[in-house]
MARLOTI-964090 format. One record per residue: z, y, x of N, C-alpha, C in turn; residue in three letters. Coordinates in steps of 0.001 Angstrom, whole numbers. Each point is the difference from the previous one (the first is absolute). Example, Ala and Ser with C-alpha at 12.3 -4.5 7.8 and 13.67 -1.06 7.14 Angstrom:
      nc3      nc2      nc1     cac3     cac2     cac1      cc3      cc2      cc1  res
     7800    -5690    13190        0     1190     -890        0     1200      900  ala
     -720     1050     -350       60     1190      820      730     1090     -770  ser
This chain:
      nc3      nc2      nc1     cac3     cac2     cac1      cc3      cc2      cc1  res
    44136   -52706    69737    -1420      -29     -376     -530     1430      -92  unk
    -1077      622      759     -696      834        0     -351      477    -1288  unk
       31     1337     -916     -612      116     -602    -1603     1370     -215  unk
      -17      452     -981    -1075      925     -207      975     1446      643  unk
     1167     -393     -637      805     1408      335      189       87     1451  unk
      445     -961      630      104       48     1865    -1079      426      351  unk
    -1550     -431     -527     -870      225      867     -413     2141     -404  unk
      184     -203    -1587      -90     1589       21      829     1117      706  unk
     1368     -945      138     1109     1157     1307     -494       68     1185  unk
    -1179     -987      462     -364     -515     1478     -964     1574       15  unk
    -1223     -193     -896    -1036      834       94       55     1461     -225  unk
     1651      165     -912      -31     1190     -161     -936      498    -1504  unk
     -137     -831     -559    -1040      294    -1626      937    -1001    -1215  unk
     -804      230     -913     1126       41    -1085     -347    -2088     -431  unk
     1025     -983     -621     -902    -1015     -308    -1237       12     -324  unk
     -568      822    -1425     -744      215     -591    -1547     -111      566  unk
      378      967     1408     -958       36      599     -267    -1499     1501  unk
      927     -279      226      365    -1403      220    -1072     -912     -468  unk
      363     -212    -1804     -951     -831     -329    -1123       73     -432  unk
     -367     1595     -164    -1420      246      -58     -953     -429     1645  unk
      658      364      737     -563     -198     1508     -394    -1495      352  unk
     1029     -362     -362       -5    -2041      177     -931     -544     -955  unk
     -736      544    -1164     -237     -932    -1100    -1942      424      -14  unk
       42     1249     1298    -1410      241       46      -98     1345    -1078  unk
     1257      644     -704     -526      544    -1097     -645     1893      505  unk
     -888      435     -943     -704     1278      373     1640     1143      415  unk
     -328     1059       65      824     1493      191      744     -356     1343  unk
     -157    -1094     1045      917      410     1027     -937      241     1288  unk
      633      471      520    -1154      572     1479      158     -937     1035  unk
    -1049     -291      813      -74     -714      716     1360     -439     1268  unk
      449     1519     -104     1407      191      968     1197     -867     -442  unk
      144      337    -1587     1450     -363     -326     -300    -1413     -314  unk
    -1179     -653     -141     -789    -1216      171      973     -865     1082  unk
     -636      564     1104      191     -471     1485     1512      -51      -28  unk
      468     1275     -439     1561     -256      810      411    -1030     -858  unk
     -270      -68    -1339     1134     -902     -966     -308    -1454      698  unk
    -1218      -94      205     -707    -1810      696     1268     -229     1590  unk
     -331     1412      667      524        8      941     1868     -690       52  unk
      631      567    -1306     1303      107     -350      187    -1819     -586  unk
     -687     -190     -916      -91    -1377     -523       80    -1038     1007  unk
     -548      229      957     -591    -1084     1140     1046      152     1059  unk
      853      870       48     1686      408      822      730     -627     -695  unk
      187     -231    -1163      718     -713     -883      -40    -1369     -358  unk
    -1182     -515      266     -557     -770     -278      124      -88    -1695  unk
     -285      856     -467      110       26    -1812    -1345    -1203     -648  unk
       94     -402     -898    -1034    -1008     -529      332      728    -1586  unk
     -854      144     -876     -437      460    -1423      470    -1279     -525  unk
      468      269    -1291      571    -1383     -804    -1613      259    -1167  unk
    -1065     -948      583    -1135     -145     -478      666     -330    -1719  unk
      679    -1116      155      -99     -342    -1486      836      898     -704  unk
      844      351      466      674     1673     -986     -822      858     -372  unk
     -912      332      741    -1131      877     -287     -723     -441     -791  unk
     -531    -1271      120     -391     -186     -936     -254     -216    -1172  unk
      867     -622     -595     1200     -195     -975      -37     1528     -846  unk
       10      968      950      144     1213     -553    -1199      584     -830  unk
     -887     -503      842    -1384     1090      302     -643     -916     -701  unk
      330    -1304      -49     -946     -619     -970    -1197     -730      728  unk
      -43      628     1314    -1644     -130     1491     1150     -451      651  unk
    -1376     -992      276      642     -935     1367     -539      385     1462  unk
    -1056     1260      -58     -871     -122      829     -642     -576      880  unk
     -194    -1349     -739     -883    -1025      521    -1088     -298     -788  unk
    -1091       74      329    -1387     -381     -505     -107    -1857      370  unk
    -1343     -423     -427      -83    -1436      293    -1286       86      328  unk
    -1135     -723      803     -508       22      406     -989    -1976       66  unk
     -710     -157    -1928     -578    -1229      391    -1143     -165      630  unk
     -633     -633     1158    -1441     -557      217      151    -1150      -54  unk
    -1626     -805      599     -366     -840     -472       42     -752     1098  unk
     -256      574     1439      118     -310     1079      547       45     1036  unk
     1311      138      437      211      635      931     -719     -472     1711  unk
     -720     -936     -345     -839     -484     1421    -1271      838      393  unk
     -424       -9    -1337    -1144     1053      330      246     1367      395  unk
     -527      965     1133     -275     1288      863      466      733     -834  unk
    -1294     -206    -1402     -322     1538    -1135     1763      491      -76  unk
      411    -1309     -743     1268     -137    -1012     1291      974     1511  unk
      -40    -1014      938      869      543     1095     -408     1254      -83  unk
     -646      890      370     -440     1237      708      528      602    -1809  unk
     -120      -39     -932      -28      572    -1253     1686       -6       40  unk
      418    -1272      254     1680       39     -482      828      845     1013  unk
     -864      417     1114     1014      831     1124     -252     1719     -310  unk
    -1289      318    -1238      -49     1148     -230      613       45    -1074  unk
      840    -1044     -751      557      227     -953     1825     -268      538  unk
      127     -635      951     1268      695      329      169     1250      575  unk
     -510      596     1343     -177      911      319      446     1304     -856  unk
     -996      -53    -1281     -228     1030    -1207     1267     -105     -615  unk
      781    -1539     -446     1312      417     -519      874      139      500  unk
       19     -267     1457     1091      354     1003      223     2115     -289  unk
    -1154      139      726     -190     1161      188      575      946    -1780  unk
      140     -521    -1176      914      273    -1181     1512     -960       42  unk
      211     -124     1028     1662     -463     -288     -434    -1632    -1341  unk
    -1246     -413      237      195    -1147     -947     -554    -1212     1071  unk
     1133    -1213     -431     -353    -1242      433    -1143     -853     -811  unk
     -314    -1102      968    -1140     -650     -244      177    -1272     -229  unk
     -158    -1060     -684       17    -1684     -172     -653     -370      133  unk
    -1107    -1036     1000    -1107     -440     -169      -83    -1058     -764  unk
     -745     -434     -766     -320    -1591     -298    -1410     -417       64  unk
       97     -986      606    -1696     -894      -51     -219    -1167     -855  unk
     -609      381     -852     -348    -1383    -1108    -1215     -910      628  unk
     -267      136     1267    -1479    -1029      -72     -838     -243     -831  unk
     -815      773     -630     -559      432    -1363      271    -1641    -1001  unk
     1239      175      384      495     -865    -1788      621      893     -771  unk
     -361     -107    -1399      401      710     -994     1139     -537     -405  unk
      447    -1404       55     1239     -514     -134     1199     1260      685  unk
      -22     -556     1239     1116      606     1151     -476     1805     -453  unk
    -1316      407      -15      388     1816     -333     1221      268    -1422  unk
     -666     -989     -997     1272      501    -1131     1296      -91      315  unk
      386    -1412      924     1310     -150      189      464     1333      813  unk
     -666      879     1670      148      825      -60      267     1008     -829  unk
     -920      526     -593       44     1007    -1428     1374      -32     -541  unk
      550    -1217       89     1077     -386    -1219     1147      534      663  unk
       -5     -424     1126      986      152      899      647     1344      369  unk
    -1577     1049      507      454     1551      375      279      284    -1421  unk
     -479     -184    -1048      861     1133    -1289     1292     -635     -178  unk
      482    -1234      594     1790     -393     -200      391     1071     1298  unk
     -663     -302     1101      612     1324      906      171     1023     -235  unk
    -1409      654     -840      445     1391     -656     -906     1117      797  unk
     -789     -679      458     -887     1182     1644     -454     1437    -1549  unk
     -409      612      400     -490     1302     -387    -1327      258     -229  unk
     -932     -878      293     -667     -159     -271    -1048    -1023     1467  unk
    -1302     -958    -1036     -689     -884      920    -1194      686      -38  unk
     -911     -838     1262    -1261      367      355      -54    -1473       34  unk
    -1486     -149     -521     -157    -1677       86    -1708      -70      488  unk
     -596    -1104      913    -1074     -256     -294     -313    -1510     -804  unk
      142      273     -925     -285    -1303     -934    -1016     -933      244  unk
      923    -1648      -94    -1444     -346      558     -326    -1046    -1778  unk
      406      153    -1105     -161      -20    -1028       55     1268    -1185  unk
     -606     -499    -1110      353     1125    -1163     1239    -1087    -1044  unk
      641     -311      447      785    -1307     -838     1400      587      114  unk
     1020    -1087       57     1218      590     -577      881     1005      733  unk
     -101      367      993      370      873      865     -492     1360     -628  unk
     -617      414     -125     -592     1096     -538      375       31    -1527  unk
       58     -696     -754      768      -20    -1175     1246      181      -88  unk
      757     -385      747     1135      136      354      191     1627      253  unk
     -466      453     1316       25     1526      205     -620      896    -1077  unk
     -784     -826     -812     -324     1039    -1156     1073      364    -1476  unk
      758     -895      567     1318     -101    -1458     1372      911      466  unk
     -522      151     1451     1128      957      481     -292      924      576  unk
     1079     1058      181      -27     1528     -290      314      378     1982  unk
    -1465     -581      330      483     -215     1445     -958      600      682  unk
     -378     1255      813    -1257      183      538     -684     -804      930  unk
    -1022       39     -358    -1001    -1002      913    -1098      597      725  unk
     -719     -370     1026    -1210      873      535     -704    -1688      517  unk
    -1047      346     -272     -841    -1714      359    -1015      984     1469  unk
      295    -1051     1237    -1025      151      663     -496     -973      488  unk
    -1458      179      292    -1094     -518      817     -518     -749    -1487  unk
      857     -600     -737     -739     -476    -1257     -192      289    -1203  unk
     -613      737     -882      447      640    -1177     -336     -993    -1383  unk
      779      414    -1056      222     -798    -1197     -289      968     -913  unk
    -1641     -595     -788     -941     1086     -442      665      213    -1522  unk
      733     -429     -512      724      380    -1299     1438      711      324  unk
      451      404     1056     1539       47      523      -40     1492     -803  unk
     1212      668      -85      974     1140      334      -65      815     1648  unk
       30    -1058      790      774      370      727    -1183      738     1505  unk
      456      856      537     -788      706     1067     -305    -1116      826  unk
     -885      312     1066     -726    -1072     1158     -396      441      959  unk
      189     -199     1151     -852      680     1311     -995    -1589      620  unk
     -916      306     -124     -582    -1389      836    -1439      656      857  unk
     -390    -1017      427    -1250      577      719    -1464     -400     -361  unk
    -1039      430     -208    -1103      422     -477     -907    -1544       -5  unk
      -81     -615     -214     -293    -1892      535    -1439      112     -242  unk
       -9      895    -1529    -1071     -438     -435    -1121       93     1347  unk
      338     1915      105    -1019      721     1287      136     -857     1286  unk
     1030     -561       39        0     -687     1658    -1021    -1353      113  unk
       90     -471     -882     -654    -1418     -475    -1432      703       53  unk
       -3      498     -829    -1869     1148       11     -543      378     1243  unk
      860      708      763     -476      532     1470     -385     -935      838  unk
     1232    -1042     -315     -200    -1504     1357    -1471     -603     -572  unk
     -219     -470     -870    -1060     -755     -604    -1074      836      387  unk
      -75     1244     -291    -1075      423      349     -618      664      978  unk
      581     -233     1083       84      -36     1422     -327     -986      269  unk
      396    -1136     -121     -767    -1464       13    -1672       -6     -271  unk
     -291      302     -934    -1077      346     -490    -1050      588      521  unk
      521     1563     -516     -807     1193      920       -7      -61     1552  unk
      751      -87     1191       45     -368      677      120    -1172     1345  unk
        2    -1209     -819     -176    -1598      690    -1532     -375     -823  unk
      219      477    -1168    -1445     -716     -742      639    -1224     -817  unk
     1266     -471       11      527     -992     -922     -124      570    -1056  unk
     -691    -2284     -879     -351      437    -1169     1195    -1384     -853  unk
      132     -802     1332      600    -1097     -861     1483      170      184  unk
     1295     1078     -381      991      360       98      830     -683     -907  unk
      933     -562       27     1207     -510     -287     1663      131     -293  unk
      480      421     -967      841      683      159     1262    -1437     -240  unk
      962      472      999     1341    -1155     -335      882     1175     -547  unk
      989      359    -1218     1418      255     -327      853     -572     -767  unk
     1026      839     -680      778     -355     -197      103     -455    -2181  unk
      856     -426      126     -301     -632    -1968     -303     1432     -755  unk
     -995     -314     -930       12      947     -853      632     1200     -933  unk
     1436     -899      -63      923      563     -741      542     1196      373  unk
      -30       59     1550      306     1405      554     -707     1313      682  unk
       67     1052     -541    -1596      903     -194     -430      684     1444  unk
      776    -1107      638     -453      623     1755    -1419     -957       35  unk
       65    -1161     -440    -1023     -821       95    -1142     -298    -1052  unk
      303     1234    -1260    -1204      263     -444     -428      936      377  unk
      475      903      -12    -1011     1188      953     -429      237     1027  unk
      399     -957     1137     -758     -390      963    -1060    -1022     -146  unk
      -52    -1282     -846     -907     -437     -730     -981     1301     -909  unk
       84      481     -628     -681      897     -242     -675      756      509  unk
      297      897     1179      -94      983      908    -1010     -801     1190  unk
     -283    -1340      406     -947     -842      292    -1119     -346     -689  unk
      355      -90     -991    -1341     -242    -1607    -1101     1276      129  unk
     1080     1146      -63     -562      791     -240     -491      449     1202  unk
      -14      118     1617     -985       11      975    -1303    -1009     -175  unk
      231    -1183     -524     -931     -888     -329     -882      530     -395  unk
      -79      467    -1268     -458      492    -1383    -1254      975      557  unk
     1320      957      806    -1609     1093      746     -208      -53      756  unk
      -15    -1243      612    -1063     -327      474     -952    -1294      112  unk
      445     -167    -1351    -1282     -747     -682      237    -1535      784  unk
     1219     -442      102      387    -1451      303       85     -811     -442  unk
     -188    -1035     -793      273     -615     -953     1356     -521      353  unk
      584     -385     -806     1803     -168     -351       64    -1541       53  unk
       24     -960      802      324    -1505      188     1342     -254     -553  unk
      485     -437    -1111     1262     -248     -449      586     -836      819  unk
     -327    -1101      666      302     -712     1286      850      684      975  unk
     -616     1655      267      667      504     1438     1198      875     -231  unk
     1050     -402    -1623      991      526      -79      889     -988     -501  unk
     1119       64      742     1422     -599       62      911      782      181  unk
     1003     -685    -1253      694     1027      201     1103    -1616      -98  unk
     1254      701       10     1381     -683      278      914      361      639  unk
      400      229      912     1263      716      -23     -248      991     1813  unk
      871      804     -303      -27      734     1492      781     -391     1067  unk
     -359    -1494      546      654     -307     1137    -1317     -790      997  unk
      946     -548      935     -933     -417     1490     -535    -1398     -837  unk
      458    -1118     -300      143     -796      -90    -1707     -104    -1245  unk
      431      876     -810     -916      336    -1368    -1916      481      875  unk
      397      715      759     -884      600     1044    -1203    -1625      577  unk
      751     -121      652      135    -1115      957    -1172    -1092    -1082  unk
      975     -515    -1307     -899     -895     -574    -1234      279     -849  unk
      197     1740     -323    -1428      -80     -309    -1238      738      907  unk
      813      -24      877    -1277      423      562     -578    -1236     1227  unk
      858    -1577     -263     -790    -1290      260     -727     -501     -684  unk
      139      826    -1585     -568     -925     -857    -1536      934       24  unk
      126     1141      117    -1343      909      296     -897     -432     1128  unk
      585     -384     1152     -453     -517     1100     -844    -1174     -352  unk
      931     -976     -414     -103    -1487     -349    -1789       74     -852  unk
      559      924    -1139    -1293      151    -1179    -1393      174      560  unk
     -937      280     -725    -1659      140     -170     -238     1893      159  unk
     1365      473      -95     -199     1349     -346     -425     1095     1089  unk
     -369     -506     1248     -479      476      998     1091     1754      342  unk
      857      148     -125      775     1033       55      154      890     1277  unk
     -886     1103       90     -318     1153     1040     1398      866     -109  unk
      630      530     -683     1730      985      381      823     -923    -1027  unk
      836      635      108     1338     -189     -895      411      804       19  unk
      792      655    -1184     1053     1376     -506     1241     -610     -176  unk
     1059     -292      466     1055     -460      128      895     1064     -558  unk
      559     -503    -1295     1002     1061     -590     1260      489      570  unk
      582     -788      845     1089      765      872      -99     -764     1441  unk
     1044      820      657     -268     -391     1850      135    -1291     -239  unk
     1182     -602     -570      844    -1205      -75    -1794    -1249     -182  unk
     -279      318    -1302    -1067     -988     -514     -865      115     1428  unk
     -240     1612      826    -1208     -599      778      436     -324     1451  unk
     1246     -443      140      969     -678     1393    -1215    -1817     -603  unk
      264     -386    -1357      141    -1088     -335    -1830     -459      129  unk
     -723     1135     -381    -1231      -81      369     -674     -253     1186  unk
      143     1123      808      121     -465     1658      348    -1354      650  unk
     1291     -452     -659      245    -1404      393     -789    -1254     -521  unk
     -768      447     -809     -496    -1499     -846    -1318      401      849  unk
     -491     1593     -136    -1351      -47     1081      173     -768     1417  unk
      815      100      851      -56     -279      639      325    -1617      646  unk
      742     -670     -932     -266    -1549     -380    -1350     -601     -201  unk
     -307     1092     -776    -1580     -937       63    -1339      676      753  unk
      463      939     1180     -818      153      797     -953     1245     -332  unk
      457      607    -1388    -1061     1154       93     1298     1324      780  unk
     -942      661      578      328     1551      567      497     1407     -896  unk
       76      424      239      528     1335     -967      136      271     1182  unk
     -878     1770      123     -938      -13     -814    -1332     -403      -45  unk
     -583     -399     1007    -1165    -1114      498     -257     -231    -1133  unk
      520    -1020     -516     -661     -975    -1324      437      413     -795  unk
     1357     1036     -149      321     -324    -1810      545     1737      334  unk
     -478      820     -904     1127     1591       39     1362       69     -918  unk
      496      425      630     1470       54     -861      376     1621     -170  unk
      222       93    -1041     1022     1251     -223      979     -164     -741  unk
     1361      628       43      960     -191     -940      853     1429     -643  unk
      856      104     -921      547      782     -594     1428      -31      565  unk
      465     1472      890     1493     -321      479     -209       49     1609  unk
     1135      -70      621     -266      270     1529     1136     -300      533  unk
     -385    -1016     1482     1141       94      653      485      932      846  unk
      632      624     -267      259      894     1175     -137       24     1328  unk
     1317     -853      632      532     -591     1130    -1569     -602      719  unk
     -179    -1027     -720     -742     -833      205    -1434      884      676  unk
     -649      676    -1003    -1275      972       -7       77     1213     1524  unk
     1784      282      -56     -145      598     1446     -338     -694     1269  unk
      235    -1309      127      -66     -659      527    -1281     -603      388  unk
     -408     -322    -1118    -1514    -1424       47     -874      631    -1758  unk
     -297     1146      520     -955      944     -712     -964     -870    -1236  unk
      -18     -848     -481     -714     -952     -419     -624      210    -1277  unk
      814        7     -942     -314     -187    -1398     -128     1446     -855  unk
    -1748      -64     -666     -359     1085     -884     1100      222    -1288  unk
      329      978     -406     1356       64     -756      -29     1239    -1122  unk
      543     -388     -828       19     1182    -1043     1500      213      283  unk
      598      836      405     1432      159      949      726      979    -1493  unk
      925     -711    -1193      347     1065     -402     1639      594      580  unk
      279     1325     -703     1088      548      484     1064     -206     -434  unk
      905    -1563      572      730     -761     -703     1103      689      152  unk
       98     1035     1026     1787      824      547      285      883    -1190  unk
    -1550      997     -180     -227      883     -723      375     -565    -1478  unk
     -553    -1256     -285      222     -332    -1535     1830     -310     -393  unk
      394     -436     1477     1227     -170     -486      807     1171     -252  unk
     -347     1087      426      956     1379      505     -355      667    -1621  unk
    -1140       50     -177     -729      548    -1060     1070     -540    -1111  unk
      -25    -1381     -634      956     -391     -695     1507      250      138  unk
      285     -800     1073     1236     1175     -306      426      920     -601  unk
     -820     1235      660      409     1219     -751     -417      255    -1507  unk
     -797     -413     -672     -318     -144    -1357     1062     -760     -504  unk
      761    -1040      429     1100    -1216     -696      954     1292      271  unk
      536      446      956     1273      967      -57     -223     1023     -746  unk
    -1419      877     -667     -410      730     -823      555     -583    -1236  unk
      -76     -942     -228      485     -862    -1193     1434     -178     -501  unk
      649     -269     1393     1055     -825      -11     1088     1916      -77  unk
     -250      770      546      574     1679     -602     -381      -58    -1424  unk
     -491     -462     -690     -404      436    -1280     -833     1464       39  unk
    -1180      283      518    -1255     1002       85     -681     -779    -1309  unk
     -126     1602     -658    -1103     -317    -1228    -1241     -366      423  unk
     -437    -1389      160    -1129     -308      334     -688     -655    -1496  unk
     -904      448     -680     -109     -694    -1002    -1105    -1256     -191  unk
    -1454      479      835     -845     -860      365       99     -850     1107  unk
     -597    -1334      340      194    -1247      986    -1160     1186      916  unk
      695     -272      927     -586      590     1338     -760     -649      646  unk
    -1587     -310      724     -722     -656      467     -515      196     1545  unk
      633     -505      843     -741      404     1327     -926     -831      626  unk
     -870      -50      548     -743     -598      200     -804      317     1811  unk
      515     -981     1124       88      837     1077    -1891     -795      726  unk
    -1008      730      446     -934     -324      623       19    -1136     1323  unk
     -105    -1492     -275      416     -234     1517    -1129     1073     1291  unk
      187     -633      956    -1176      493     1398     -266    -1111      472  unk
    -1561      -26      282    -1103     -963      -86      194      204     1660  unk
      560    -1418      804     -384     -238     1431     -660     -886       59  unk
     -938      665      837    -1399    -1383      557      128     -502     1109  unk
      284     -898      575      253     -819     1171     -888    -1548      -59  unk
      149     -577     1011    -1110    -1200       70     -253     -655     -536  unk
     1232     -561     -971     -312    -1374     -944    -1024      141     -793  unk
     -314     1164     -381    -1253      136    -1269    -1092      231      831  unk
     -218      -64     1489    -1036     -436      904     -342     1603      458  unk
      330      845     -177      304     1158     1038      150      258     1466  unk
     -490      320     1075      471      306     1169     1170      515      137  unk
């Protein structure tokens, strides 16, 4: 069996420096880097992860909860958050709770029996999952959703302003007065402040607020889909819709087009979020596009700030601007 010592006779450097090189750690130069990788991989040497760990106490594995893994945002966010811990010698766990709060705690429960080093979660409750991480001595970083009583740092993106810009673009520029917003349940503050951040384009400009043209319920197609038949169906004569994520306005589109109205002809759509792939392709949908790679990378490095023990004493707040794309659905050339 290969050990640390074969591979340090291979490279010509001492163990020491062996396992500083392998473990990602600072003081070695890029050279004695290369050769030791170079020497390891002649050997075929493998690190006894759990000896190390055992030792060190770090598992260097982070965990990684969302809510979705179907939805774009969540994908494009979880590949800047491996990326970011790759690039520190730390592994990644994904889990997808399908915004049940049931299955997130059982997660929760699960990575602190593993022992990860610390989680990033986007919560899709404030319930026992979060109680749980608050009784333990575990770093946490919340993104895309923040928990307005927490401890704990947050990187998410700006909803309120994106929700504000889209709405009032509708407005100022289509002349819509009878706007409609579909998102997601209340409980989670992506979907009040985008509820909000709509109110408040209203407001100045002197719209009156139809309690009718807000639904909220959950952030999927399906949720999309039925209320925006039941808007159709209604008396409420409905000129746009603000669709709180891509997902809800896939589900919109489809119920429009069951019953024969156009988008954007008859009905404007804008939504919060962006498909990528899709948008290179078939340019379509007005979008508050936030920087889901960026939010994941961003966290990261604040959770490994943590997880070294850096005197950080205050909860850290980032807060990233989405970018407002205008394309046809909101009736644009």
């Amino acid at each position: 069996m290969t050990t640390i010592y074969d591979v340090a006779q291979r490279a010509g450097v001492s163990p020491a420096t062996v396992s500083r090189a392998l473990s990602g750690a600072k003081g070695v130069s890029e050279a004695t880097r290369q050769k030791v990788l170079a020497a390891a991989k002649e050997l075929h040497y493998s690190p006894n992860y759990i000896a190390r760990s055992l030792k060190k106490r770090q598992t260097n594995t982070i965990a990684l909860i969302i809510s979705d893994i179907t939805n774009p945002f969540f994908t494009t966010l979880a590949r800047g958050v491996e990326d970011k811990a790759s690039e520190h010698g730390f592994n990644t766990i994904f889990c997808n709770t399908d915004e049940d709060p049931k299955v997130e705690a059982a997660y929760v429960e699960l990575m602190l029996r593993r022992q990860v080093d610390g989680l990033l979660i986007s919560s899709c409750s404030d319930g026992e999952s979060l109680r749980l991480l608050a009784r333990k001595d575990v770093p946490v970083v919340l993104v895309d959703r923040r928990i307005t009583h927490s401890r704990w740092d947050y990187v998410i993106g700006d909803s309120e302003y994106g929700a504000y810009a889209l709405t009032r673009h509708l407005i100022e520029v289509h002349g819509k007065r009878r706007i409609a917003i579909i998102s997601g349940p209340l409980v989670l503050s992506t979907s009040r402040e985008r509820i909000e951040g709509y109110k408040r384009a209203l407001r100045e400009a002197g719209v009156v607020l139809s309690p009718e043209y807000i639904r909220v319920g959950a952030y999927k197609e399906e949720f999309g889909y039925q209320a925006m038949r039941e808007l159709l169906a209604g008396s409420f004569s409905v000129e746009a819709v603000f669709a709180g994520n891509n997902v809800i306005a896939v589900g919109v589109i489809r119920a429009a087009r069951e019953l024969g109205v156009r988008v954007p002809e008859d009905l404007a759509l804008v939504t919060f979020d962006d498909f990528d792939l899709l948008s290179a392709l078939f340019p379509f949908l007005t979008a508050a596009k936030q920087p889901a790679y960026t939010i994941g990378a961003i966290a990261v490095e604040m959770l490994l700030e943590r997880i070294r023990g850096e005197k950080i004493r205050e909860r850290r707040e980032v807060v990233l601007r989405p970018e407002i794309i205008i394309r046809k659905s909101c009736g644009c050339p």
